[in-house]
C-alpha positions, 0 to 999 in steps of 0.5 A, spaced: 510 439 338 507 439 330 500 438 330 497 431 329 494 430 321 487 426 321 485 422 316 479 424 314 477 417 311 480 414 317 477 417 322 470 416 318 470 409 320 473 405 316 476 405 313 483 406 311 485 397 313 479 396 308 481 390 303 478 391 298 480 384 294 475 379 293 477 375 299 478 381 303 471 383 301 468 376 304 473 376 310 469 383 311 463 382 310 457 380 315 456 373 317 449 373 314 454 375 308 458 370 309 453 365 309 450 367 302 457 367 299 458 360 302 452 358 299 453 360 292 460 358 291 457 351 294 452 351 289 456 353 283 462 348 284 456 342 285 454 345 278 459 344 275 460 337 276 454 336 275 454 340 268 461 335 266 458 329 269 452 330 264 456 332 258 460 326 259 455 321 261 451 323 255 456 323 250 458 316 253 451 314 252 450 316 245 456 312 243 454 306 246 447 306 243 451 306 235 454 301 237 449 297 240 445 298 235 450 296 230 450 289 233 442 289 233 442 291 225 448 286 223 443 280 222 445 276 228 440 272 231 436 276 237 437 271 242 445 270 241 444 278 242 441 277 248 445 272 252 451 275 251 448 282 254 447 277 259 441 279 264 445 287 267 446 292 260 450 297 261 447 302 257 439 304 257 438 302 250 440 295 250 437 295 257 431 296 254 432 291 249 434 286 254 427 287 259 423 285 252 427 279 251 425 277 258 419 278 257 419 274 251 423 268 253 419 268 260 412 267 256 415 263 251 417 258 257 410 257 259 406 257 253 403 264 252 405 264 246 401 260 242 393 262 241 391 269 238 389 273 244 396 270 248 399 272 243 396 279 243 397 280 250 404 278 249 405 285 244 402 288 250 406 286 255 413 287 252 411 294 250 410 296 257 416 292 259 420 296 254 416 303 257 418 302 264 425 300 263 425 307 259 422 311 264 427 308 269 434 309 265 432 316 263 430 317 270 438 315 272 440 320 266 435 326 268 438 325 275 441 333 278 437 336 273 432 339 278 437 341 281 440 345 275 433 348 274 433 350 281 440 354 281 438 358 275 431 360 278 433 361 285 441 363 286 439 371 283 435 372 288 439 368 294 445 373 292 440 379 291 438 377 300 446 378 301 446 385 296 440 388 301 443 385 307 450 388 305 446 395 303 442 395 310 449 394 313 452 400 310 446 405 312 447 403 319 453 405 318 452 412 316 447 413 322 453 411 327 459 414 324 454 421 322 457 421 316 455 420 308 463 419 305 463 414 300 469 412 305 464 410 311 459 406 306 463 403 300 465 396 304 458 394 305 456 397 298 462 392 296 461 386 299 453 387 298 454 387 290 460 381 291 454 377 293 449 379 287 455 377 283 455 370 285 448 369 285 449 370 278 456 367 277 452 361 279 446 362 275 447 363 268 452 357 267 446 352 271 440 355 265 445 356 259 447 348 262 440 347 263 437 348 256 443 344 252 443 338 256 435 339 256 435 339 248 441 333 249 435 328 253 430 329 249 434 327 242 436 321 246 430 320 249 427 319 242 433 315 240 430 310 245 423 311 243 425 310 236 428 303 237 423 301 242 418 302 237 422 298 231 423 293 236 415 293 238 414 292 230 419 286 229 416 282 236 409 285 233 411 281 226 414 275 228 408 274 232 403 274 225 408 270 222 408 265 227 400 264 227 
């Protein structure tokens, strides 16, 4: 009877049915593991559809104020503008027009246009009606960006835990077995490094996503400043003119 041939890798734990490929490293791995890559995987899909939502969104937005804004600077009437807006706008710049209409036509209808201190009170309150339509449509369009900023931040080092987590898996390991082969921890050490891998595939598409559509707010946001002041400006010279 011949003797039986060992396998040294074999018989050092492990590892000879070890499946090294990505999904045979998550299928492997400790469940703590496991729940990090979940998370990370979860976290990287959702920033992704909230990356492409923003990107679309803004670029929609953007074309929608030049067009509003051609119709404002036509020579059309303001009023004729307004009501075929009507009283929901689509879009945050023509909301913001809208809401200082309003205003205006609500005071207008119960006579506090008339004297010098109403009417200073007017351009007041039109302002702040424009300013907190702003703040409220930019909140809608700033939505998910926290959530952006916290990946960035936060996903390294969630797939740092399931790194240290893998590499304490693999030190016991080495204490069960008795064996230092790179055989006995290699899996742990691999599905350890998968998870680091993660956290950075979900952090740096979500800061460099972070930074462009930051930069893209702001312009658009200045955008809408710009016009909220121009239109203060046009209600501010009526007014005088209408004194």
């Amino acid at each position: 009877m011949e003797p039986k041939i060992v396998n040294a890798v074999t018989l050092a734990g492990s590892v000879g049915s070890t499946d090294m490929s990505i999904i045979g490293l998550f299928l492997q791995a400790d469940y703590v593991v496991k729940a990090v890559m979940i998370l990370l995987i979860f976290a990287s899909f959702w920033c992704w559809a909230i990356i492409f939502d923003k990107i679309r969104r803004l670029r929609l937005l953007q074309a929608q104020a030049s067009e509003f804004e051609e119709q404002f600077w036509s020579g059309a009437p303001l009023e004729d503008l307004y009501d075929r807006l009507g009283s929901r706008p689509g879009e945050p710049m023509s909301a913001i027009f809208s809401s200082a209409m309003r205003e205006w036509r609500r005071s207008a209808a119960k006579g506090l246009v008339g004297s010098g201190p109403m009417r200073a009170s007017l351009r007041q309150r039109i302002e702040q009606v424009m300013q907190i339509t702003l703040q409220r449509e930019m909140g809608q369009v700033e939505r998910y960006m926290t959530f952006l900023a916290s990946v960035g931040s936060t996903a390294p080092f969630i797939g740092l835990f399931g790194t240290v987590w893998g590499i304490m898996n693999s030190f016991k390991s080495i204490a069960l077995t008795k064996n230092t082969s790179l055989a006995v921890v290699a899996p742990g050490i691999a599905e350890a490094l998968f998870a680091t891998a993660l956290g950075l595939v979900a952090a740096i598409p979500a800061v460099i996503a972070y930074n462009k559509i930051s930069s893209d707010i702001g312009r658009y946001t200045a955008r809408l400043e710009g016009f909220a002041a121009e239109f203060g400006a046009i209600v501010s010279r009526q007014l005088d003119e209408a004194e």
